[in-house]
Legacy VTK file of the C-alpha trace (Angstrom):
# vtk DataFile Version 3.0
C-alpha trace
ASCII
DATASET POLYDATA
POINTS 109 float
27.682 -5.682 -28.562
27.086 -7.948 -25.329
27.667 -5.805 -23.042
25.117 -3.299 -25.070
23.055 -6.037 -24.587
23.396 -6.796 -20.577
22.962 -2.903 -20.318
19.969 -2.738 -21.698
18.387 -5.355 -20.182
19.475 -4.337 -17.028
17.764 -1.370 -17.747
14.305 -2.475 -18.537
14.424 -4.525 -15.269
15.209 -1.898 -13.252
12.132 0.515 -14.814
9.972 -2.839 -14.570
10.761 -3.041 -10.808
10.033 0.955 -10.198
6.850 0.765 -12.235
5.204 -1.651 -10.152
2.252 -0.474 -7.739
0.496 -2.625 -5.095
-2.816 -1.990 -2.946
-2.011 -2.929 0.527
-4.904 -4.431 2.743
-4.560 -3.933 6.048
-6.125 -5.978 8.744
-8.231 -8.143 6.956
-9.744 -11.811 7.384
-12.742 -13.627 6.141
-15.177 -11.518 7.694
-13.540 -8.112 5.963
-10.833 -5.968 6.051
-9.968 -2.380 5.624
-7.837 -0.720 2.546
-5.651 2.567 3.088
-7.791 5.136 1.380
-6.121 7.463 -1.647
-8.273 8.392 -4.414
-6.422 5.841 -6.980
-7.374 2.780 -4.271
-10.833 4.496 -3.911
-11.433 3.734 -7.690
-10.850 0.189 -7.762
-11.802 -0.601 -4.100
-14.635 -2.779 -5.236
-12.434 -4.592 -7.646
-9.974 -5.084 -4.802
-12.447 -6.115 -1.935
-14.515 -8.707 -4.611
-11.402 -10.567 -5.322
-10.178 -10.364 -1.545
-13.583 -11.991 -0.262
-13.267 -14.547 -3.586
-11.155 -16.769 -1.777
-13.695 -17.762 0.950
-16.114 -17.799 -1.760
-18.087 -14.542 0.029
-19.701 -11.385 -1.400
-17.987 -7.790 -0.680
-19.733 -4.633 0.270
-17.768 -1.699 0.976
-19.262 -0.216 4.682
-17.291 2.612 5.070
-15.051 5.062 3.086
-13.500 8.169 4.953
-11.738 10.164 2.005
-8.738 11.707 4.102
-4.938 10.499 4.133
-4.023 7.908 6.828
-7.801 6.676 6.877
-9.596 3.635 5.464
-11.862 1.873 3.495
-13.844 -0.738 5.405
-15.640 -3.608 3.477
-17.322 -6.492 5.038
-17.171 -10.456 3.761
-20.841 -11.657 3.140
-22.016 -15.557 2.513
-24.925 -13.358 0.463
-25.476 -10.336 -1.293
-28.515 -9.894 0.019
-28.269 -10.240 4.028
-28.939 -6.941 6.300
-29.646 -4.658 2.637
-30.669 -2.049 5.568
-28.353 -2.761 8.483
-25.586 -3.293 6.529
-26.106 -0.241 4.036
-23.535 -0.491 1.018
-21.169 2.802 0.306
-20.692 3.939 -2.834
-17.431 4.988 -4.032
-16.030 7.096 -6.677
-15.097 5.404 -10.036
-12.445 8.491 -10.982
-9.870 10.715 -9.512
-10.783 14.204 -10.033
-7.750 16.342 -9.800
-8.374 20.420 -11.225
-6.995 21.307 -14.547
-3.912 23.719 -13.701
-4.785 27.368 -14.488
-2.745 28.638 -17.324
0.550 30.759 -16.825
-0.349 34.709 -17.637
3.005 36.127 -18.003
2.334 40.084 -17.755
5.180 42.599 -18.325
LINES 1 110
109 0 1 2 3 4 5 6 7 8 9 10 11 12 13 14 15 16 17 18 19 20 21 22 23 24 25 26 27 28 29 30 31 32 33 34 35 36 37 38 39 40 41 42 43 44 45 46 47 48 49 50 51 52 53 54 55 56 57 58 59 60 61 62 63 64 65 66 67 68 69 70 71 72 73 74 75 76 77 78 79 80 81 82 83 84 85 86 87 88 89 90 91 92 93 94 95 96 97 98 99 100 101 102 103 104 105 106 107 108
């Protein structure tokens, strides 16, 4: 029964530890950063940049996004929300992944 137990619990950690997914920033500091672009970190960038720039208690806006593996999306560290609206043009991103429904399998004989 114990070691049913210790198996089992063993097991749940090890799925726990697999399941786990991080957002890596690369390069960043209080003035900005960039984040390695996939379409999953695409759709919470903003989420991800606001609470970066939180701990200098700054603004985000996201500057650039270049939607190909191995690029990056660039966000910038602001004291305001509302300095350089037109130098510093905000990006929009997408809020979804968008991945094509899988044609069906036509089996002809």
């Amino acid at each position: 029964m114990l070691r049913r137990a210790l198996l089992s619990l063993i097991g749940v950690l090890l799925l726990g530890a697999a399941a786990r997914a991080e957002i890596y920033i690369y390069h960043a500091n209080d003035t900005g950063g960039i984040i390695s672009w996939s379409c999953e970190n695409e759709a919470i960038a903003q989420q991800v940049a606001a609470a970066y720039c939180a701990r200098w208690d700054k603004y985000h806006r996201i500057t650039s996004v270049h939607r190909r593996y191995g690029d990056f999306i660039g966000f910038s560290c602001l004291w305001s929300p509302y300095i350089n609206p037109y130098a510093l043009p905000a990006v929009p991103t997408r809020y979804t992944c968008y991945y094509p429904r899988p044609l069906p399998l036509i089996i002809t004989k």
